[in-house]
PAPA-670339 format. One record per residue: z, y, x of N, C-alpha, C in turn; residue number from 1. Coordinates in pm, 1 decimal, decimal comma, always signed. Atoms other than C-alpha are relative to their C-alpha. Layout:
<pts>
<pt><n_w>Z</n_w><n_v>Y</n_v><n_u>X</n_u><ca_w>Z</ca_w><ca_v>Y</ca_v><ca_u>X</ca_u><c_w>Z</c_w><c_v>Y</c_v><c_u>X</c_u><nr>NUM</nr></pt>
...
</pts>
This chain:
<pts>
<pt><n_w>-7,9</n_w><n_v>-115,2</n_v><n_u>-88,6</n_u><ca_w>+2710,0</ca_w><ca_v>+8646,9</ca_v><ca_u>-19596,1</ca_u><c_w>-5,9</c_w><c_v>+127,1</c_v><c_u>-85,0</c_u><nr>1</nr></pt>
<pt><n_w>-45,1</n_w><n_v>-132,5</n_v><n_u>+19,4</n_u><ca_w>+2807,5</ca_w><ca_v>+9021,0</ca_v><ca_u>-19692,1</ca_u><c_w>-126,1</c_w><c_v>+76,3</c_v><c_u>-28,2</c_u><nr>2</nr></pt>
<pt><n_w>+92,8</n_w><n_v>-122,3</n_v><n_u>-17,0</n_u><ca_w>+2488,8</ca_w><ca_v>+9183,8</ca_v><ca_u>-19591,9</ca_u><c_w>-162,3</c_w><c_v>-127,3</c_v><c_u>-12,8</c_u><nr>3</nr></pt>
<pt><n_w>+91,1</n_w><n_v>+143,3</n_v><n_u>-52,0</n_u><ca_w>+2151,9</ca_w><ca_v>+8914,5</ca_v><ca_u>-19637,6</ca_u><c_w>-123,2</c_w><c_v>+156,9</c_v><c_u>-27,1</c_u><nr>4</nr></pt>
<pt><n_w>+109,5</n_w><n_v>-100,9</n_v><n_u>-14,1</n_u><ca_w>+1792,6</ca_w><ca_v>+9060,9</ca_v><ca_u>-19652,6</ca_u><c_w>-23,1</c_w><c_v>+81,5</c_v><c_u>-105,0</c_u><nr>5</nr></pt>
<pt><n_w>+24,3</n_w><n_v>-106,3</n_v><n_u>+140,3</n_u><ca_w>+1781,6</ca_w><ca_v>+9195,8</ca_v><ca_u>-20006,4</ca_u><c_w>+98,2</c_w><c_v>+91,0</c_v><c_u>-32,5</c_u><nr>6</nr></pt>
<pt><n_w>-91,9</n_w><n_v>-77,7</n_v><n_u>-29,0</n_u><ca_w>+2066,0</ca_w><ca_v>+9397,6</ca_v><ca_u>-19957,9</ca_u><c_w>-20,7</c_w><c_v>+128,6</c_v><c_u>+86,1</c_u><nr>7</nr></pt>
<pt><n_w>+55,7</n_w><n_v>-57,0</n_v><n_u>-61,2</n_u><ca_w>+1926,7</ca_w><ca_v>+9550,0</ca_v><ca_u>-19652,0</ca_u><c_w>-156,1</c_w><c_v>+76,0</c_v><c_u>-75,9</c_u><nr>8</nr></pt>
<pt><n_w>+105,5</n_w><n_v>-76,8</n_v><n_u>+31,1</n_u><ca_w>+1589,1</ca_w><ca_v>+9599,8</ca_v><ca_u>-19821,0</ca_u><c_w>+60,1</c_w><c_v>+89,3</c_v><c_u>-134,8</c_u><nr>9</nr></pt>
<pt><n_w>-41,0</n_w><n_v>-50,1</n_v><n_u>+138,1</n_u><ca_w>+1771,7</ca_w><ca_v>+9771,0</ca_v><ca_u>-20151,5</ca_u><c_w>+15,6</c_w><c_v>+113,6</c_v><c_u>+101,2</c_u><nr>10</nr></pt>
<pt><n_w>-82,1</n_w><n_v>-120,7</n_v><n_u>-59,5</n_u><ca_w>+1985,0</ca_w><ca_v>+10011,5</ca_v><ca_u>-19919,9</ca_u><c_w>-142,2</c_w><c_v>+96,4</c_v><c_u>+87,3</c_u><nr>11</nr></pt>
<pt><n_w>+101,1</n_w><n_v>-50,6</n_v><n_u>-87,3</n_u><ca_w>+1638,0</ca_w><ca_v>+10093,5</ca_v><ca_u>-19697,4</ca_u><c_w>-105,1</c_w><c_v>+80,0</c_v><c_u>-143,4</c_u><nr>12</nr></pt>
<pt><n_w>+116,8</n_w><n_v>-3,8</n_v><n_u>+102,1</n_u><ca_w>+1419,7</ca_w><ca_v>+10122,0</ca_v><ca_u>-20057,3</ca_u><c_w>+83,9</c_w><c_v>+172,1</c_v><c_u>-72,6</c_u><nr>13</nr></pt>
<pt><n_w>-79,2</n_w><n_v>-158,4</n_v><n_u>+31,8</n_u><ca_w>+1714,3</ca_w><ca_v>+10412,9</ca_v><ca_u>-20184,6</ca_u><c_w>+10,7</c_w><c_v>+79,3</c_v><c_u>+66,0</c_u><nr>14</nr></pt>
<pt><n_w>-34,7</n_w><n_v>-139,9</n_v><n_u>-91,6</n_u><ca_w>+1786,0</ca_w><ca_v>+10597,9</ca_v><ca_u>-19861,7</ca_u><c_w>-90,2</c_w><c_v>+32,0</c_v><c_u>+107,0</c_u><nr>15</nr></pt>
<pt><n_w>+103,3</n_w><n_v>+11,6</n_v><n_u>-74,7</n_u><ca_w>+1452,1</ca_w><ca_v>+10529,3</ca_v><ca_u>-19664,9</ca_u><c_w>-119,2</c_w><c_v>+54,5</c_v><c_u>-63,5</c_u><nr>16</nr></pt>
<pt><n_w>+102,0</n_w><n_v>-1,8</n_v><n_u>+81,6</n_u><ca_w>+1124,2</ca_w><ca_v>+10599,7</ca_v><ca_u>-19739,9</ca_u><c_w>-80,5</c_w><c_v>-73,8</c_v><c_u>-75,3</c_u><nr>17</nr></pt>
<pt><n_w>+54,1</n_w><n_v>+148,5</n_v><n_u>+93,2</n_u><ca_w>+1001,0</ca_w><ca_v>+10291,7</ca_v><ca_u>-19856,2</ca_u><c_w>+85,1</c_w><c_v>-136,3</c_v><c_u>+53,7</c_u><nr>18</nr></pt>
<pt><n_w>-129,5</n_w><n_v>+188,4</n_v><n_u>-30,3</n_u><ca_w>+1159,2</ca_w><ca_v>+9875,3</ca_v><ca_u>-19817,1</ca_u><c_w>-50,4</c_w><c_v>+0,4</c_v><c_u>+82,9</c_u><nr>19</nr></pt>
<pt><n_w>-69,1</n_w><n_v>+91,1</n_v><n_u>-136,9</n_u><ca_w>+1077,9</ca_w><ca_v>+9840,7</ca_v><ca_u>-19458,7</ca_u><c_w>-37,2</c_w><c_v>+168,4</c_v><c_u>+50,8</c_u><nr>20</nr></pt>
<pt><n_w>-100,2</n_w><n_v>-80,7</n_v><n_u>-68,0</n_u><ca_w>+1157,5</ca_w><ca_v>+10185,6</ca_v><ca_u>-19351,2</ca_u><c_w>+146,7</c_w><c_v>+30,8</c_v><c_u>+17,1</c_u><nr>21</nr></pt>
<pt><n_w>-97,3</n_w><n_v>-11,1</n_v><n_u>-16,4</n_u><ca_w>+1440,3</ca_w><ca_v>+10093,9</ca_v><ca_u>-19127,3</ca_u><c_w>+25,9</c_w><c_v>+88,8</c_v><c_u>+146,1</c_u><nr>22</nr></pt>
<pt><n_w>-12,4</n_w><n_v>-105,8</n_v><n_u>-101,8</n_u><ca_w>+1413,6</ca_w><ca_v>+10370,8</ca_v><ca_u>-18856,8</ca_u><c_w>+52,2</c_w><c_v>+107,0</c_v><c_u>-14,2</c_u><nr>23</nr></pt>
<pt><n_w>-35,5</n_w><n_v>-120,9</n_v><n_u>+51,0</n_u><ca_w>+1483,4</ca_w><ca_v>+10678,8</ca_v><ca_u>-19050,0</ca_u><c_w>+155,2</c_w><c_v>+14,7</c_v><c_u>+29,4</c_u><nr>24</nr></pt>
<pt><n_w>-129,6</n_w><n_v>+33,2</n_v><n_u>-41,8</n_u><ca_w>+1811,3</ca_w><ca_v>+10792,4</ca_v><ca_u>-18970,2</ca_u><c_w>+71,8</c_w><c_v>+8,7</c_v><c_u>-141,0</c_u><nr>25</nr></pt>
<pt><n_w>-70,8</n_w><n_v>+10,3</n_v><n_u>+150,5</n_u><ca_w>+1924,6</ca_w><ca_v>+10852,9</ca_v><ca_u>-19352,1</ca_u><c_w>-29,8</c_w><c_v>-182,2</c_v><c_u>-4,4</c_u><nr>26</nr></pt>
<pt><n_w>-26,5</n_w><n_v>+159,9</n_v><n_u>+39,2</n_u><ca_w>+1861,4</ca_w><ca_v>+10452,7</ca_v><ca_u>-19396,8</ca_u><c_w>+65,1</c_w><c_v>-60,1</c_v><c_u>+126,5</c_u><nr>27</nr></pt>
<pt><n_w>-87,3</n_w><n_v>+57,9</n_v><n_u>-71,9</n_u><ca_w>+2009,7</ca_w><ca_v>+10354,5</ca_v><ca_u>-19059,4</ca_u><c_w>+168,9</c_w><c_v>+39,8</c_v><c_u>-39,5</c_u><nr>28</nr></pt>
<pt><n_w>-163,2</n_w><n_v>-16,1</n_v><n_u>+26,5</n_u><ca_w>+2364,1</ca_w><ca_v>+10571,4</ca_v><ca_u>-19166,2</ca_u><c_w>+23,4</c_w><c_v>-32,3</c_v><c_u>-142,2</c_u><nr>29</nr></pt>
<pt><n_w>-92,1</n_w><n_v>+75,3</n_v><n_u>+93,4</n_u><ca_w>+2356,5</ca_w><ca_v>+10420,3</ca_v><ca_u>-19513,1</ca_u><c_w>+5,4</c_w><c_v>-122,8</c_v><c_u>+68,5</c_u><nr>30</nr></pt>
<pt><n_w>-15,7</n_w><n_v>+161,9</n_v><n_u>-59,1</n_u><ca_w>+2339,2</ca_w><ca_v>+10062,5</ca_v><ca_u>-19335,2</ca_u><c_w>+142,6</c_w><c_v>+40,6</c_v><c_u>+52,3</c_u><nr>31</nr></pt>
<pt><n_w>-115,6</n_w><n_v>+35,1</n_v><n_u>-87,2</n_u><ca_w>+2626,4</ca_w><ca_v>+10146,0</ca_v><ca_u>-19132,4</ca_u><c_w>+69,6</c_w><c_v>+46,2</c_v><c_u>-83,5</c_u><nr>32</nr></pt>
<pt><n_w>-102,5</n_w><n_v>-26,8</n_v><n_u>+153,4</n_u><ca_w>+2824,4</ca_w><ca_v>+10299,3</ca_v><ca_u>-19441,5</ca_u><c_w>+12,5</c_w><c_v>-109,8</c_v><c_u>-71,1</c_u><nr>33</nr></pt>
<pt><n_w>+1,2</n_w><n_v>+133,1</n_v><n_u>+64,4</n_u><ca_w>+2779,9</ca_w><ca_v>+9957,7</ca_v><ca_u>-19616,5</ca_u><c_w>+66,0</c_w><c_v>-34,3</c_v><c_u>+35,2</c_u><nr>34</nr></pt>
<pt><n_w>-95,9</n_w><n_v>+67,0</n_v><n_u>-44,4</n_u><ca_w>+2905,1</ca_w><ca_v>+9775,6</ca_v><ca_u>-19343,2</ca_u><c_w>+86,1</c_w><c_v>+70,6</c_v><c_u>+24,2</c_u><nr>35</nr></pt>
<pt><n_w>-93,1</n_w><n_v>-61,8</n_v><n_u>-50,8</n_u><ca_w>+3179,4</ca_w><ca_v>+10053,3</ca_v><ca_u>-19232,2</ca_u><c_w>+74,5</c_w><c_v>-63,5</c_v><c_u>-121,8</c_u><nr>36</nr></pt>
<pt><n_w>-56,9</n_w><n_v>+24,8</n_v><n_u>+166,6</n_u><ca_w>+3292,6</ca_w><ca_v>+9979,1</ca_v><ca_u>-19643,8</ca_u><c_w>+32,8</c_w><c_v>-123,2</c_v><c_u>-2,8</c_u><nr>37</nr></pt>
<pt><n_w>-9,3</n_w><n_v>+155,4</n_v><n_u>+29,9</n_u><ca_w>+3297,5</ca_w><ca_v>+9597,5</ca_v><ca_u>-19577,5</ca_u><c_w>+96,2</c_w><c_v>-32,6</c_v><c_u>+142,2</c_u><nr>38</nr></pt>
<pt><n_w>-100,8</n_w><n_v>+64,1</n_v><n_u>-113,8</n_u><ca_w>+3490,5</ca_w><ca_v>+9593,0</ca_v><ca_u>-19237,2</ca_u><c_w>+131,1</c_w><c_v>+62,0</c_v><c_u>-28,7</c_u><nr>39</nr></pt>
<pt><n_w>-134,1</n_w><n_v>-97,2</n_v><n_u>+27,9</n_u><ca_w>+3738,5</ca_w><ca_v>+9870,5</ca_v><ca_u>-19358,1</ca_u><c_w>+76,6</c_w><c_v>-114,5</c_v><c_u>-131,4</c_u><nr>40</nr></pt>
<pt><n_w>-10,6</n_w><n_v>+107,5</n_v><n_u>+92,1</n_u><ca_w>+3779,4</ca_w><ca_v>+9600,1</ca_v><ca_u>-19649,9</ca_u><c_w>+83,4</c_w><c_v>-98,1</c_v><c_u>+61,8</c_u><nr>41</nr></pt>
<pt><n_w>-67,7</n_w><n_v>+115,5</n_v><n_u>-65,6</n_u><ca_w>+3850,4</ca_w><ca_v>+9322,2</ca_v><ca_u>-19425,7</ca_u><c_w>+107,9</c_w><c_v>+43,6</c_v><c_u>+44,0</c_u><nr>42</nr></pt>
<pt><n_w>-137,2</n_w><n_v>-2,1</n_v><n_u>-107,0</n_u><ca_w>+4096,9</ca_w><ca_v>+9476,2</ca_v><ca_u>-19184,0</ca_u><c_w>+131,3</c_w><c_v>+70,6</c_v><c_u>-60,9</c_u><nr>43</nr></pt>
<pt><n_w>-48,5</n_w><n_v>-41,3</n_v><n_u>+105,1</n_u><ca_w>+4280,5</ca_w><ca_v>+9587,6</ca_v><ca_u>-19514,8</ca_u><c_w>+93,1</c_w><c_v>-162,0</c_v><c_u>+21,1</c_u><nr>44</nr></pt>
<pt><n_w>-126,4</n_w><n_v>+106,0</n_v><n_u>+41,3</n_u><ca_w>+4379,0</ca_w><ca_v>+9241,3</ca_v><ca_u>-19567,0</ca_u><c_w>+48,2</c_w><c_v>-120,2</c_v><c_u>+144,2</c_u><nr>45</nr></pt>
<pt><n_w>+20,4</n_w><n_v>+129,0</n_v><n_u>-149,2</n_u><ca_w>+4313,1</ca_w><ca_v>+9072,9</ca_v><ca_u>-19181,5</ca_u><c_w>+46,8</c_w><c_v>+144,7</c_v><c_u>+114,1</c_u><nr>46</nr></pt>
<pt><n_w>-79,9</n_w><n_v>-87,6</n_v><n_u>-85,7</n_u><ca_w>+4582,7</ca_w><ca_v>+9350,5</ca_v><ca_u>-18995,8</ca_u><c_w>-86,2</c_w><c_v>-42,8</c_v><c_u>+130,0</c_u><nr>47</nr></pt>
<pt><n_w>-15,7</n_w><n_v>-23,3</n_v><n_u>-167,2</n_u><ca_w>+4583,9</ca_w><ca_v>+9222,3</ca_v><ca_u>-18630,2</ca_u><c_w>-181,3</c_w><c_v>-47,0</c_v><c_u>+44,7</c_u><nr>48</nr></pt>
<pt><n_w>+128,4</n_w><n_v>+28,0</n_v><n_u>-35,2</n_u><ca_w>+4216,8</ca_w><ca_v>+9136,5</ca_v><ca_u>-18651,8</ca_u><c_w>-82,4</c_w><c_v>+84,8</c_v><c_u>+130,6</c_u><nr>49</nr></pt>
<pt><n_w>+29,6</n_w><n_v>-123,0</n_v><n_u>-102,6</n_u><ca_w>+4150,1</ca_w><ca_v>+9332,8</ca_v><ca_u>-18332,0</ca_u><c_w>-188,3</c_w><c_v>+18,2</c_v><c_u>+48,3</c_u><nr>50</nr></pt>
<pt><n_w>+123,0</n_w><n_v>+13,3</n_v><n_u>-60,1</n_u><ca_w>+3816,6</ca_w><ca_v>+9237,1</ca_v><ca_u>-18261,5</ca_u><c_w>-114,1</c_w><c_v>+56,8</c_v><c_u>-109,7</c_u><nr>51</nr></pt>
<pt><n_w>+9,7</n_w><n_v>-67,6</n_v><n_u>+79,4</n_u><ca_w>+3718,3</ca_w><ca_v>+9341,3</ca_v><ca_u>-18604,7</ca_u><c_w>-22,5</c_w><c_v>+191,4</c_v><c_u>-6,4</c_u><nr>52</nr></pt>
<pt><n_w>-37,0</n_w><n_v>-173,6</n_v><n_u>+56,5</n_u><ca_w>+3865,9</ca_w><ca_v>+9702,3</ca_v><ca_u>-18587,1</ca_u><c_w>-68,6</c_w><c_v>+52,1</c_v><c_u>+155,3</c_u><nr>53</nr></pt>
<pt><n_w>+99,9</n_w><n_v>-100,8</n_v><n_u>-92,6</n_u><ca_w>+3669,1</ca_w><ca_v>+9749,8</ca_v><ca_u>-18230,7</ca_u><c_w>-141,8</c_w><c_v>+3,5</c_v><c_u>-32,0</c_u><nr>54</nr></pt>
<pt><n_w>+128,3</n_w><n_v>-24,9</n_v><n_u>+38,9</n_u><ca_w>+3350,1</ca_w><ca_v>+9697,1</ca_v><ca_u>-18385,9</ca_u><c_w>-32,2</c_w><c_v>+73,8</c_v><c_u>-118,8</c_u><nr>55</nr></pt>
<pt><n_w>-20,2</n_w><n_v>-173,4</n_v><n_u>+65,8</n_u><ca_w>+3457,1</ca_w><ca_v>+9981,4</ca_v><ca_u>-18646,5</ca_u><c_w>-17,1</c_w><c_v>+83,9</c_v><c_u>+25,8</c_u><nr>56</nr></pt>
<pt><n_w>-4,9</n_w><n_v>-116,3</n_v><n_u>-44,5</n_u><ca_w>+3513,6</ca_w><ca_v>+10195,3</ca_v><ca_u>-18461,6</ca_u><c_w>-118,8</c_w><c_v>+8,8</c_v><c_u>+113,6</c_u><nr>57</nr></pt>
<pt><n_w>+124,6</n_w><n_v>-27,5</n_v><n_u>-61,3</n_u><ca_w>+3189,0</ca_w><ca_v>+10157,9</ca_v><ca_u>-18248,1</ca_u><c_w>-115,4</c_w><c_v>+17,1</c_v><c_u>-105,0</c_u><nr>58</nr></pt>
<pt><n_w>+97,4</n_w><n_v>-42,2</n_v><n_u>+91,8</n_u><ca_w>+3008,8</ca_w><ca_v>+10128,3</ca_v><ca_u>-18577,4</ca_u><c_w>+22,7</c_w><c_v>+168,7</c_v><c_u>-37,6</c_u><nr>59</nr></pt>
<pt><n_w>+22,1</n_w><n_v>-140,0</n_v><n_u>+57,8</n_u><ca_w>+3141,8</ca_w><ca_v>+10451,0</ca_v><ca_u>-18712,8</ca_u><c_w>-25,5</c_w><c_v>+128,5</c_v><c_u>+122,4</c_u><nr>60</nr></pt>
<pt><n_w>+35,9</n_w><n_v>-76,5</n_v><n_u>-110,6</n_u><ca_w>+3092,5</ca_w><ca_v>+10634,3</ca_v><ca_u>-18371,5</ca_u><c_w>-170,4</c_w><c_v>-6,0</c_v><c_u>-0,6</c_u><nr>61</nr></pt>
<pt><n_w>+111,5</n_w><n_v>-46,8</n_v><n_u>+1,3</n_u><ca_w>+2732,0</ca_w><ca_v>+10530,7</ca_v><ca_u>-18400,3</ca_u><c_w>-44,2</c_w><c_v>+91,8</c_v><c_u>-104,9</c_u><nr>62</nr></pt>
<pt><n_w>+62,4</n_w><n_v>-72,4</n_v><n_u>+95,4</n_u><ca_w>+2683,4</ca_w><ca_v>+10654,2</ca_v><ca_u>-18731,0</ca_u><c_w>+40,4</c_w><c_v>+176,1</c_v><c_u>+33,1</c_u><nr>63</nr></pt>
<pt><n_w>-30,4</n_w><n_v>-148,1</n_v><n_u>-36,5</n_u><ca_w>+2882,3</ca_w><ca_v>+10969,3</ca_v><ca_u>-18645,3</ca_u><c_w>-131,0</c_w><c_v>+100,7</c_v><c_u>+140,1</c_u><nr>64</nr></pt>
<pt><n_w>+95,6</n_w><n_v>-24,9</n_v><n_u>-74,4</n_u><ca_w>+2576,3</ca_w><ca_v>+10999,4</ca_v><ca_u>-18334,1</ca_u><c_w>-93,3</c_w><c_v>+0,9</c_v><c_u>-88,0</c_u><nr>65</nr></pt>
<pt><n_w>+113,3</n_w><n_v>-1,1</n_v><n_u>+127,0</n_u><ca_w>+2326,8</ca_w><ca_v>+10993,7</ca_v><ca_u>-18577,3</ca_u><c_w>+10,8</c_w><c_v>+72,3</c_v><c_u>-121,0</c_u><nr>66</nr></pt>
<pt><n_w>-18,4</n_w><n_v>-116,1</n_v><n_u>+141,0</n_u><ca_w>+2482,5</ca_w><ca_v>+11225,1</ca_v><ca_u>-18856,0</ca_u><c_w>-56,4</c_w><c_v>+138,3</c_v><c_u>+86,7</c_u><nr>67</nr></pt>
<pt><n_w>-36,6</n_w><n_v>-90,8</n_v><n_u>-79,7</n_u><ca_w>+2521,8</ca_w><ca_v>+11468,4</ca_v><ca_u>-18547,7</ca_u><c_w>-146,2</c_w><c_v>+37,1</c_v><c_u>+64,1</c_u><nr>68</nr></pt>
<pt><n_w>+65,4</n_w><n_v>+14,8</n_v><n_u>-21,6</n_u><ca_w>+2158,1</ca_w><ca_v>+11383,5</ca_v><ca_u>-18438,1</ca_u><c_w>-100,9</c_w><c_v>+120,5</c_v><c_u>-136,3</c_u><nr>69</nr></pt>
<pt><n_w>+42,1</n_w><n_v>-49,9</n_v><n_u>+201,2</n_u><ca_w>+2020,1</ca_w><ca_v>+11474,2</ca_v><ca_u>-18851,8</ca_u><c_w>+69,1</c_w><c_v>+159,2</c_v><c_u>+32,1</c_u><nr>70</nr></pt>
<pt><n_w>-58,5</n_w><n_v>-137,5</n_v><n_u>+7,9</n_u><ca_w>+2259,6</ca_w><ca_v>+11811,0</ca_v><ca_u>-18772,9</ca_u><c_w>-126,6</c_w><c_v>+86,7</c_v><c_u>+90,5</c_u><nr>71</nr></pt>
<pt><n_w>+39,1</n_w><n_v>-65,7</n_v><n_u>-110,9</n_u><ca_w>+2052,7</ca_w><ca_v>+11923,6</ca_v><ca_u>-18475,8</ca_u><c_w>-168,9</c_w><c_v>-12,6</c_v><c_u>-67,9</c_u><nr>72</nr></pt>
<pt><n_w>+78,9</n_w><n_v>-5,1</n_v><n_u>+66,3</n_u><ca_w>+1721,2</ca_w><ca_v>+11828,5</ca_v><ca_u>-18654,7</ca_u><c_w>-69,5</c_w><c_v>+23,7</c_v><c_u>-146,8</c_u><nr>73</nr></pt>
<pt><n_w>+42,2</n_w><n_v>-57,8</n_v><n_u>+136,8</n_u><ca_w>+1715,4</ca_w><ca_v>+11908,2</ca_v><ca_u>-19017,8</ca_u><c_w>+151,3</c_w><c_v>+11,6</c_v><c_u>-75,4</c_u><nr>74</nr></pt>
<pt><n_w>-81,5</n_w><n_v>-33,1</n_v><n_u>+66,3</n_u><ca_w>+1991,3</ca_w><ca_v>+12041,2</ca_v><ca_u>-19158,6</ca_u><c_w>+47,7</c_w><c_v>-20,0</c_v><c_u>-165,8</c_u><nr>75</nr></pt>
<pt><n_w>+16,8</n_w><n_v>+6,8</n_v><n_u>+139,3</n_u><ca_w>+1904,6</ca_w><ca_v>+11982,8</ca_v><ca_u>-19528,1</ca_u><c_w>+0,3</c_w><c_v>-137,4</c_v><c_u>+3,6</c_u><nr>76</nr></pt>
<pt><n_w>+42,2</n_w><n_v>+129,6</n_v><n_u>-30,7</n_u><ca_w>+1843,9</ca_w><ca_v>+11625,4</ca_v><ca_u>-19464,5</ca_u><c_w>+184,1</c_w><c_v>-57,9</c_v><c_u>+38,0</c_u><nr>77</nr></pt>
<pt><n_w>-128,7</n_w><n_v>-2,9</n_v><n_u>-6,4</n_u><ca_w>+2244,4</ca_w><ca_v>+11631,8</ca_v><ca_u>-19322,5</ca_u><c_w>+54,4</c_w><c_v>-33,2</c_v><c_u>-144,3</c_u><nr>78</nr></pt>
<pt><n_w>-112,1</n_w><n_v>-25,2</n_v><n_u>+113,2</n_u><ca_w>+2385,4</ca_w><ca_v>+11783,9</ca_v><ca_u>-19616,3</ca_u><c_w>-55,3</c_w><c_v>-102,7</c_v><c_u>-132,3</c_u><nr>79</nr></pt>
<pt><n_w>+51,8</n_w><n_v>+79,7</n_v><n_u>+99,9</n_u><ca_w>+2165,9</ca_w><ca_v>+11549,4</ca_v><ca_u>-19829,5</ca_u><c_w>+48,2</c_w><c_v>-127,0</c_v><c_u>-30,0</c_u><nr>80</nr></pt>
<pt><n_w>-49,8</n_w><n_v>+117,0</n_v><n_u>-40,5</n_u><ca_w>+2287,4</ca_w><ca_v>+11247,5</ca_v><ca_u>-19694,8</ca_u><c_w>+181,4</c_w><c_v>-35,4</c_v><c_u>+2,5</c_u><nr>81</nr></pt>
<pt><n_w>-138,6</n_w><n_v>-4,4</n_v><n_u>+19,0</n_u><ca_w>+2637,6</ca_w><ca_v>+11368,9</ca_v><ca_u>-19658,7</ca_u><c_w>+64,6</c_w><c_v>-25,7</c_v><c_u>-160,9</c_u><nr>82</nr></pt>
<pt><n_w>-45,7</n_w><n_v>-15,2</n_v><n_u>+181,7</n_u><ca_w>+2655,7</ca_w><ca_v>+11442,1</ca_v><ca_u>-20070,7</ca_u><c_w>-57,1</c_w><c_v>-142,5</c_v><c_u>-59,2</c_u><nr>83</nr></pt>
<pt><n_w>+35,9</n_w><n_v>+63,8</n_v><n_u>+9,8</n_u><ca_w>+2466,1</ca_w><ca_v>+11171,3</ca_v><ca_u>-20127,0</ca_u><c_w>+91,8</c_w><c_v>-176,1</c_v><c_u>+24,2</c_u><nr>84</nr></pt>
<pt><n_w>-114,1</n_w><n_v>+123,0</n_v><n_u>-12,5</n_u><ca_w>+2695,2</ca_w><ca_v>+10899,8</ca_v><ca_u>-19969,1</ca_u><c_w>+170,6</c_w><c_v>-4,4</c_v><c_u>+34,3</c_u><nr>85</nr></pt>
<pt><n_w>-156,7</n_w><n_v>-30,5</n_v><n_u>+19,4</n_u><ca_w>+3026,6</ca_w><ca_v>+11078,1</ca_v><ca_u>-19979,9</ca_u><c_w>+61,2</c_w><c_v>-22,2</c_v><c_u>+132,5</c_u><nr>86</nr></pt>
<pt><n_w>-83,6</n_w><n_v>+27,4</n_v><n_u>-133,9</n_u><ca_w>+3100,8</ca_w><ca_v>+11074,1</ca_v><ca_u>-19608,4</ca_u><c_w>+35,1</c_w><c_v>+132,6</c_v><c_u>+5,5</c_u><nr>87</nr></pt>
<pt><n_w>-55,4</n_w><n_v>-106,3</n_v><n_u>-49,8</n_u><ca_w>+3343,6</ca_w><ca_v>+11329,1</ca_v><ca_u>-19516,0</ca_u><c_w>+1,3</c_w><c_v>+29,9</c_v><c_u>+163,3</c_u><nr>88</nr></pt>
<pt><n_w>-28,1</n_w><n_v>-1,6</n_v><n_u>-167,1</n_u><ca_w>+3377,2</ca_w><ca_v>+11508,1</ca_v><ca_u>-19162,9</ca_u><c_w>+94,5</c_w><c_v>-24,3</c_v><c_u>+36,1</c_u><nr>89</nr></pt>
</pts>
């Protein structure tokens, strides 16, 4: 599997506050940047995969609720996260 627990705890230990802070919203939108990076991957080489590319696009809609969330509450914390994992608007 793609994503197992030490994966999750790595990505939570860099963009969280510690390995089992998984609430924060900087470690929930790198999680979904991981996987956004691993389904955009797949449906690269698995076209008509449809079922695939709707759970893309609900993943990156959440993360986009949650960047937008970070906007309205700390602004510095945004732009931190933005430079930090290279998501563009």
């Amino acid at each position: 599997m793609y994503l197992d627990s030490e994966k999750k705890k790595e990505i939570f230990a860099q963009y969280g506050k510690s390995n089992t802070d998984t609430g924060s919203p900087e470690a929930q939108i790198a999680l979904f940047s991981y996987r956004i990076s691993h389904l955009t991957g797949h449906l690269k080489s698995n076209k008509k995969d449809y079922t695939t590319e709707r759970s893309l696009k609900i993943l990156v809609g959440k993360r986009r609720r949650l960047l937008d969330y970070l906007i309205d509450q700390d602004i510095e914390r945004y732009r931190a996260i933005i430079k930090e994992l290279g998501i563009r608007k």
